[in-house]
N, C-alpha and C positions, 0 to 999 in steps of 0.2 A: 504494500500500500504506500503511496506518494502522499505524505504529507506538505500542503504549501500555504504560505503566507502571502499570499501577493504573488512577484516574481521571486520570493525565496522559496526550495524548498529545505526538508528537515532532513538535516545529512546525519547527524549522531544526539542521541539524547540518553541523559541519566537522570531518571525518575528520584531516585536516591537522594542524586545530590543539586536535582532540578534546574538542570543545568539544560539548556538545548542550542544546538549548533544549527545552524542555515548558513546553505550556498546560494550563490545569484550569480550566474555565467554573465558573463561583460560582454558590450558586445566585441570587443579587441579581442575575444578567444578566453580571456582570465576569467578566474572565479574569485568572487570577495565570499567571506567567511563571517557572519556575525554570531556572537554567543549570546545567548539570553540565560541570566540566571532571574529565578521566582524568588524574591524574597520576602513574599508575606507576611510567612512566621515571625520574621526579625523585626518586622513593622510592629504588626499586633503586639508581639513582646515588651516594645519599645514602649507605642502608648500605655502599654498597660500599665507600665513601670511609671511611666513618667503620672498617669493618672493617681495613683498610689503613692507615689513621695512626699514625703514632707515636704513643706516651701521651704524652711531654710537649712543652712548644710548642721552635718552634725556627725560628730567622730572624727577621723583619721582619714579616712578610703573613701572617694566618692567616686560609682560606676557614673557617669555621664553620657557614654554612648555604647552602643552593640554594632557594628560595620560588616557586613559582609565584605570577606577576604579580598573579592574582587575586587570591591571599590577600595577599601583600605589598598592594596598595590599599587589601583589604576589613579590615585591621589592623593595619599597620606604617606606611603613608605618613604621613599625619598626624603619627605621632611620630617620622616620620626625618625631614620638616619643619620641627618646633618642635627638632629635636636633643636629641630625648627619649629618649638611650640604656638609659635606664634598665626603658623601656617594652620598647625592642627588648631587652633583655639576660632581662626575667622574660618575655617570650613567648618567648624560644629555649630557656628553661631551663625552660619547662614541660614538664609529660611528657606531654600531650596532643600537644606540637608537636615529640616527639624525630625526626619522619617529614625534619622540615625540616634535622637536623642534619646536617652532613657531620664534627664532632667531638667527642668526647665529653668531657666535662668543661661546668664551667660557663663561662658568658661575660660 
């Protein structure tokens, strides 16, 4: 069975680890390759946490975000490498990326 999405179709998937791969032929003869990973679970997790929290901090340790791997490489590795909090601190507190919080306030 041909799984497609438009002009992608679905070249490998892992149910697992909800990851699915799509090809799209070019028309120069090449194939582009996109991955879709599902992160719902990490979503729902997230609000839930953040619904749940106290408003203000309290103890030692505060979880602040949960990131699927993907995006943490595809944008944070490098600057949690060079120990560039600065970088991690304006991608948590943007509001494109509040999906990623598990607190609310800034970091």
């Amino acid at each position: 069975m041909i799984i497609r999405d438009g002009e992608w179709t679905l070249a490998d998937s892992d149910l697992k680890l909800k990851r699915f791969v799509w090809a799209r032929q070019n028309p120069d003869g090449t194939t582009t390759y996109r991955t879709d990973y599902h992160a719902d679970d990490t979503v729902e997790a997230n609000r839930d946490m953040r619904n749940a929290a106290s408003k203000g901090w309290q103890g030692d340790w505060h979880k602040v975000a949960s990131i699927p791997l993907n995006v943490y490489y595809d944008q944070l590795h490098e600057a949690v490498m060079q120990d560039d909090m600065r970088h991690v601190s304006r991608f948590l507190n943007d509001a494109d990326n509040r999906a990623w919080r598990t607190k609310e306030g800034r970091v």
